[in-house]
C-alpha positions in Angstrom: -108.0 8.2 -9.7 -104.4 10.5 -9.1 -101.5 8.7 -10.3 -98.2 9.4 -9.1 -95.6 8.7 -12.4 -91.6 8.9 -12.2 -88.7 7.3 -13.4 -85.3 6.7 -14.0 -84.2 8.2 -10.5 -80.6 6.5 -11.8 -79.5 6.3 -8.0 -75.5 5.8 -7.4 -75.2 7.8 -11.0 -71.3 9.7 -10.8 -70.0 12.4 -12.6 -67.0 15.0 -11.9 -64.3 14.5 -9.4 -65.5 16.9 -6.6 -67.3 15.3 -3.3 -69.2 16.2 -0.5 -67.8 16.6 3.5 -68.8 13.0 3.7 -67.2 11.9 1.0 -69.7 10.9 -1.5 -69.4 11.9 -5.3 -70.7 15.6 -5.5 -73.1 14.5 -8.2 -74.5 11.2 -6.8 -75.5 13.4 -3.7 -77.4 15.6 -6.3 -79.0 12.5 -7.6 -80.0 11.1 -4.3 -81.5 14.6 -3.4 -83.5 15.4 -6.3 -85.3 11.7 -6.1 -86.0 12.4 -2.2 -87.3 15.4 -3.3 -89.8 13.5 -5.7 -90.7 11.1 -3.3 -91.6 13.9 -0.4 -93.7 15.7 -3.3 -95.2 12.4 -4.2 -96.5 11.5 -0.6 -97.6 15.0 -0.4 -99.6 14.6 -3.4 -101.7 11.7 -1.7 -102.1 9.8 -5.0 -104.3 6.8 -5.4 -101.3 4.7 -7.3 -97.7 5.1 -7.6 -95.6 4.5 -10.2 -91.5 4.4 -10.9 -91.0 3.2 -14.8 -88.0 2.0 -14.7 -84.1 2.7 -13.9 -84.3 3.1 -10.4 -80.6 2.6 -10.1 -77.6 3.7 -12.7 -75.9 0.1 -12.6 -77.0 -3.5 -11.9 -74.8 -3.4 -9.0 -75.4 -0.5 -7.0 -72.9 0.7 -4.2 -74.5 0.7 -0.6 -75.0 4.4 -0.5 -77.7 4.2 -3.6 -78.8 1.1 -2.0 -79.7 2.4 1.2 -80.8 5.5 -0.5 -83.8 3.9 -2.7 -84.7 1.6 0.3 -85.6 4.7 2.3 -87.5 6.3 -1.0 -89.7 3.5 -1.1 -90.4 2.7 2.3 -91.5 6.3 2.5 -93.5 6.5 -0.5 -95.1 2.5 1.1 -96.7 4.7 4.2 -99.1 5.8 1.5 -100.7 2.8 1.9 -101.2 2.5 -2.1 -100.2 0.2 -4.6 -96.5 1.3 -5.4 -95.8 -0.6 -9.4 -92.2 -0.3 -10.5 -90.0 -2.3 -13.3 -86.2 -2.9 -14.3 -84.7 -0.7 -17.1 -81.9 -1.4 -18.9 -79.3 0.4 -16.4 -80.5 -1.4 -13.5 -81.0 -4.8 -14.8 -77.8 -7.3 -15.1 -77.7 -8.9 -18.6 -78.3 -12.7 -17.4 -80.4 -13.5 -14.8 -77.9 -15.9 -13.5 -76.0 -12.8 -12.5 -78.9 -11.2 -10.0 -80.5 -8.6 -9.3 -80.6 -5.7 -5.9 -84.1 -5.0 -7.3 -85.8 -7.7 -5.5 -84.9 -6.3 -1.9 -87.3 -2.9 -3.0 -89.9 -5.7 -3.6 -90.2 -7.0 -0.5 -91.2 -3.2 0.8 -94.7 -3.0 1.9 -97.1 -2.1 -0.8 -93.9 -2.8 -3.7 -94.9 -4.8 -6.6 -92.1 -5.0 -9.2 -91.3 -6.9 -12.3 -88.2 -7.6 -13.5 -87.3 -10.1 -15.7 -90.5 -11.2 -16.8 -93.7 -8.6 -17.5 -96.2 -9.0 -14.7 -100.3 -8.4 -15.3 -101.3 -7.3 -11.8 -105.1 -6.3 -10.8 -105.6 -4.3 -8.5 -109.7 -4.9 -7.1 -109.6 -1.4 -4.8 -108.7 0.6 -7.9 -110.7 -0.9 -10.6 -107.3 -1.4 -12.8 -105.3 -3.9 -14.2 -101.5 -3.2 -15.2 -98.9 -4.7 -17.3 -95.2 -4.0 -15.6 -93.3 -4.5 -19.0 -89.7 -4.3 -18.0 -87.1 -3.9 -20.2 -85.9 -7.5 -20.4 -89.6 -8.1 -21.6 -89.1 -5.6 -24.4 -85.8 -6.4 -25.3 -87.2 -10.3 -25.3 -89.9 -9.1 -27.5 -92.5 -10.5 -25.2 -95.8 -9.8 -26.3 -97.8 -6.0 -25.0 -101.1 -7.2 -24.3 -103.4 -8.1 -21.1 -104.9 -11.5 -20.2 -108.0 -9.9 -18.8 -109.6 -6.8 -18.2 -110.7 -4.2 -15.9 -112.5 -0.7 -15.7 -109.0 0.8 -16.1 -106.0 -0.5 -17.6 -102.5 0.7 -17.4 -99.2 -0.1 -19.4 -95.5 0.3 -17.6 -92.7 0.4 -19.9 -89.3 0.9 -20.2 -87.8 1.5 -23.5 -87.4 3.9 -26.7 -90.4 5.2 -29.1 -88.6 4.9 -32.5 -87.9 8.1 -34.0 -88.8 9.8 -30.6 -84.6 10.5 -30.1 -83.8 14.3 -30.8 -80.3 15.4 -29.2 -80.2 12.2 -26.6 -78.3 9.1 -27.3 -80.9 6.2 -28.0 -79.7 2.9 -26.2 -82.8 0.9 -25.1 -84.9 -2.0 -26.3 -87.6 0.0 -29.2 -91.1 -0.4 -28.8 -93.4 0.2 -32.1 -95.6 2.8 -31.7 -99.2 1.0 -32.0 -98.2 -0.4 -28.6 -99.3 2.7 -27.0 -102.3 2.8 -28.8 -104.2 -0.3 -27.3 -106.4 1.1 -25.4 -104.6 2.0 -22.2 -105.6 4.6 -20.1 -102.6 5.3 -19.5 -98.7 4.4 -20.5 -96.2 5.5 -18.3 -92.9 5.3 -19.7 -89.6 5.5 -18.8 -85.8 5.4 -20.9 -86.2 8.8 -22.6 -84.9 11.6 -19.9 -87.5 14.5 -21.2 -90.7 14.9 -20.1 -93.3 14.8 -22.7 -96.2 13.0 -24.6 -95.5 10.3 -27.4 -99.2 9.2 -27.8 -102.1 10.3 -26.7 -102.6 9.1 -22.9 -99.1 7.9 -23.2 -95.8 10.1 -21.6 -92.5 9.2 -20.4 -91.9 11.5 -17.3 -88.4 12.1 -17.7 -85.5 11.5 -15.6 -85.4 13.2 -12.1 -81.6 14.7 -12.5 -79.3 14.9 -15.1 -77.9 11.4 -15.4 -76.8 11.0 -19.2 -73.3 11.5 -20.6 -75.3 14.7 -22.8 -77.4 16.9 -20.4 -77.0 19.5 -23.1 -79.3 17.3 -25.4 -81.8 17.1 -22.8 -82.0 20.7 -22.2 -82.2 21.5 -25.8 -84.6 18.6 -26.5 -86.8 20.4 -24.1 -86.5 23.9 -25.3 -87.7 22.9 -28.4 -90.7 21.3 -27.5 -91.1 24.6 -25.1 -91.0 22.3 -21.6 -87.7 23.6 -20.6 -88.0 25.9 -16.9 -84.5 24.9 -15.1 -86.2 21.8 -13.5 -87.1 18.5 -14.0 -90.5 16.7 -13.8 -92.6 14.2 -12.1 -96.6 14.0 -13.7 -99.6 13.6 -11.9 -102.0 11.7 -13.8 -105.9 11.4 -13.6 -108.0 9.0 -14.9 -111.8 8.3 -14.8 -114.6 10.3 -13.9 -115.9 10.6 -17.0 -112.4 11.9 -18.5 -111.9 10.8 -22.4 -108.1 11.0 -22.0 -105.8 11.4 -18.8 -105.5 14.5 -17.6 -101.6 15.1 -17.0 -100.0 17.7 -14.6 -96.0 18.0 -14.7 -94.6 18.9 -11.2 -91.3 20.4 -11.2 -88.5 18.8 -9.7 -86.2 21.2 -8.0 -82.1 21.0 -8.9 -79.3 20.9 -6.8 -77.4 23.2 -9.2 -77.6 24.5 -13.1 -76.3 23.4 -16.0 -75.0 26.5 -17.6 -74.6 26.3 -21.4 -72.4 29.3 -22.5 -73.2 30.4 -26.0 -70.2 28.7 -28.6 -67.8 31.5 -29.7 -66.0 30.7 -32.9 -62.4 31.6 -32.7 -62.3 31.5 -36.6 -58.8 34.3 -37.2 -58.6 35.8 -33.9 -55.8 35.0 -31.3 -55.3 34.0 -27.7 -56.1 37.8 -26.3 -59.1 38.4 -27.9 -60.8 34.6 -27.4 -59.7 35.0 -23.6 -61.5 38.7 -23.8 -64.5 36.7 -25.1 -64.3 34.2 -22.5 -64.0 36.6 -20.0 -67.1 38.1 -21.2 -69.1 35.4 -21.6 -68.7 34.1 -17.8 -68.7 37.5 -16.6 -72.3 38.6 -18.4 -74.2 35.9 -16.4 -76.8 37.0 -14.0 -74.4 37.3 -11.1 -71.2 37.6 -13.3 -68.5 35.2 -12.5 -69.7 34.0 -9.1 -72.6 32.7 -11.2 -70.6 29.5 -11.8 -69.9 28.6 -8.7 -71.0 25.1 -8.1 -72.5 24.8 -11.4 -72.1 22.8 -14.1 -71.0 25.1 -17.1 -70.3 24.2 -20.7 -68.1 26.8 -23.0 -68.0 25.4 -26.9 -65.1 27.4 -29.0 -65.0 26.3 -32.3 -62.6 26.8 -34.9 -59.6 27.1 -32.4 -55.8 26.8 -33.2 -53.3 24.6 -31.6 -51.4 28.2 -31.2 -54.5 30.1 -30.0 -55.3 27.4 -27.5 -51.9 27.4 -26.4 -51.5 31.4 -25.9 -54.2 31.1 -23.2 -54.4 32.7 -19.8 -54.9 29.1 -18.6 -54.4 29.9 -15.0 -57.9 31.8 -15.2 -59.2 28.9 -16.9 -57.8 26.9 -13.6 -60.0 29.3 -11.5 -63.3 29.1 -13.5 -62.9 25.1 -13.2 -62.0 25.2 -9.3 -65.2 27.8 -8.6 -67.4 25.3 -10.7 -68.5 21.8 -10.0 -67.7 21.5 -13.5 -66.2 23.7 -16.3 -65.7 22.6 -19.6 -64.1 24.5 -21.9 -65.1 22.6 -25.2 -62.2 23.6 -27.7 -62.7 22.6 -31.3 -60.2 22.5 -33.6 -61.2 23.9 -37.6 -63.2 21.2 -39.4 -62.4 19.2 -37.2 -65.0 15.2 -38.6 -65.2 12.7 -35.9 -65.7 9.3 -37.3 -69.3 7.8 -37.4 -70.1 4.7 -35.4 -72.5 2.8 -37.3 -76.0 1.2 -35.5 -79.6 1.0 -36.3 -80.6 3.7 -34.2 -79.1 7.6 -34.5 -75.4 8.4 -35.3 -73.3 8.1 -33.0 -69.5 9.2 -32.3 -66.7 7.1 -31.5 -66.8 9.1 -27.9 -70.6 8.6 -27.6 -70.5 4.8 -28.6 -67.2 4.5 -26.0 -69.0 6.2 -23.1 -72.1 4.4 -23.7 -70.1 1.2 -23.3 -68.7 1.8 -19.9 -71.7 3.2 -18.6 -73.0 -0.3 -18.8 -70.5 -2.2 -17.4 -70.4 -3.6 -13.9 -67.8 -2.0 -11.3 -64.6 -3.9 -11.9 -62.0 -4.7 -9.4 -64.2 -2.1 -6.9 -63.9 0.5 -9.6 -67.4 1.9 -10.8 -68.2 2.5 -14.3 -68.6 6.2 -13.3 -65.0 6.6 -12.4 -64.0 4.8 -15.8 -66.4 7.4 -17.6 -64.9 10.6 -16.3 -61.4 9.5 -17.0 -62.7 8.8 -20.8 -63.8 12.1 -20.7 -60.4 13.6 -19.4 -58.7 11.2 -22.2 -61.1 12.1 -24.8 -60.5 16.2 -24.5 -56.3 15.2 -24.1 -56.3 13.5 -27.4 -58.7 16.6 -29.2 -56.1 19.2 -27.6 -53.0 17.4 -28.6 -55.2 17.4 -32.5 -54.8 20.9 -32.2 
């Protein structure tokens, strides 16, 4: 049996000020594209079973562009004719039920079964299987894992973090203890955690299909040190039965709209405004295509251990023309020693920043204002307030 497995597609998901001819957020038309670009891989695939873990949207009230944009995903992926199993995750959920849910209108697709407030044990007689659809309100509800009755092959779908999985990412969902995935499932497709790998044995998250968290650059080094990391993102194509012990598990590569380009940090430790623009200047001109290689891209320049006088001796009208060339350019200036105050949880460390833009992520749009919007101007206040420190 092929198994199509993908998740947190994060649709409606903003970043960055710049948009497209039509008006939409530059990023959010990324988003949209590289989960169309799943789907289409999906249906070409032919699988037996498909399967979207969680997070289909990046808010509990998604605008009509991400609306209209995951209707058409999943009526294409229903001309399959196969069972298509998805779940709420905690971005795409609303905190009450009272409140509602867009989730519910996907269901009603052909072929669309989806649980969302409650888990749901669906068997499915063509395929031999039985599945648990454990959204996250089940997890965070601390409904009990487990399957009424059985079949030849039974499947778990989950949405939620594997304590002590967490690398560079900020944790933030419901945790699920690890003997979970060790009940016998044939398979546990996960979603929550944005890099593709395996937590258990038969049990993976697939990863998200953009770059939808407020720290990309913990993705990408989460996945260069578990040696996944090839400038995409993934979708897996799982296998199950004929006389296989485990699953066997294919990642297909998800192409990107653009790069993320992290520059390597320079420490401006005792040399002046000159010399850190000359290594500036190097840095963005030694990439592949020197400095047209930005354009478009989302790039990422750390400089530690920079002065308030060094940072204000700048040639900051180049600066201006790296961040108009680039979706995105951030110069990351850090002033010497500089200790950001600790936000204390149960899960990893976090900033004050992290904690902040974690927070507004998960709010609903207020006054027709979307979280996104109050995220990037965080951002803009955040790097204000750390220059002004200099």
């Amino acid at each position: 049996m092929k198994i199509a497995h993908f998740a947190d597609t994060h649709l409606g998901f903003k970043r960055f000020t710049k948009h497209t001819r039509t008006g939409i957020n530059q990023r959010e038309a990324d988003v949209g594209a590289a989960s169309r670009r799943t789907v289409n891989a999906i249906v070409e695939a032919k699988p037996d079973l498909v399967i979207h873990a969680g997070d289909i949207f990046h808010s509990p009230r998604p605008n009509p562009n991400a609306i209209i944009h995951a209707v058409k995903d999943f009526t294409i992926l229903s001309t399959l004719g196969v069972p298509i199993l998805a779940i709420g995750g905690n971005h795409d959920q609303p905190r009450t039920a009272e409140t509602g849910s867009i989730l519910p209108l996907l269901a009603d697709i052909p072929n669309v079964h989806m649980a969302i407030w409650e888990s749901v044990e669906l068997r499915l007689e063509e395929l031999e299987l039985t599945a648990l659809l454990y959204p996250h309100a089940s997890l965070a509800s601390g409904s009990p894992i487990q399957l009424e009755q059985s079949s030849r092959f039974q499947i778990l779908i989950a949405h939620g973090d594997v304590a002590g999985l967490y690398g560079h990412q900020e944790a933030g969902g419901a945790q699920m203890a690890d003997e979970k995935l060790t009940y016998g499932w044939d398979y546990v497709a996960l979603g929550h955690y944005h890099t593709c790998r395996e937590v258990a044995p038969n049990a993976w998250y697939s990863g998200s299909t953009e770059f939808v968290s407020p720290n990309p650059w913990g993705e990408i080094l989460d996945e260069i040190e578990i040696g996944t990391w090839q400038g995409c993102k993934w979708w897996l194509e799982v296998n199950i039965g004929d006389g296989r012990p485990c699953a066997s598990i294919i990642p297909r590569p998800i192409k990107l709209s653009r790069q993320h380009i992290d520059l390597q940090p320079i420490d401006a430790n005792g040399i002046g405004p000159s010399r850190l623009m000359d290594r500036l200047r190097e840095h963005v001109g030694g990439l592949p295509d020197g400095p047209s290689s930005i354009e478009g891209q989302v790039v990422r320049q750390i400089v530690r251990n920079v002065s308030r006088e060094t940072i204000a001796g700048l040639d900051h009208e180049r600066i201006r023309q790296w961040k108009a060339k680039a979706l995105n350019f951030n110069l990351d200036l850090r002033k010497p020693e500089k200790r950001e105050v600790v936000a204390r949880s149960a899960g990893p460390s976090k900033t004050v920043n992290q904690t902040v833009i974690e927070y507004l992520e998960g709010l609903p749009p207020i006054d027709g204002i979307e979280n996104s919007e109050l995220v990037d101007l965080a951002n803009r206040k955040f790097e204000e307030i750390a220059a002004e420190e200099e």
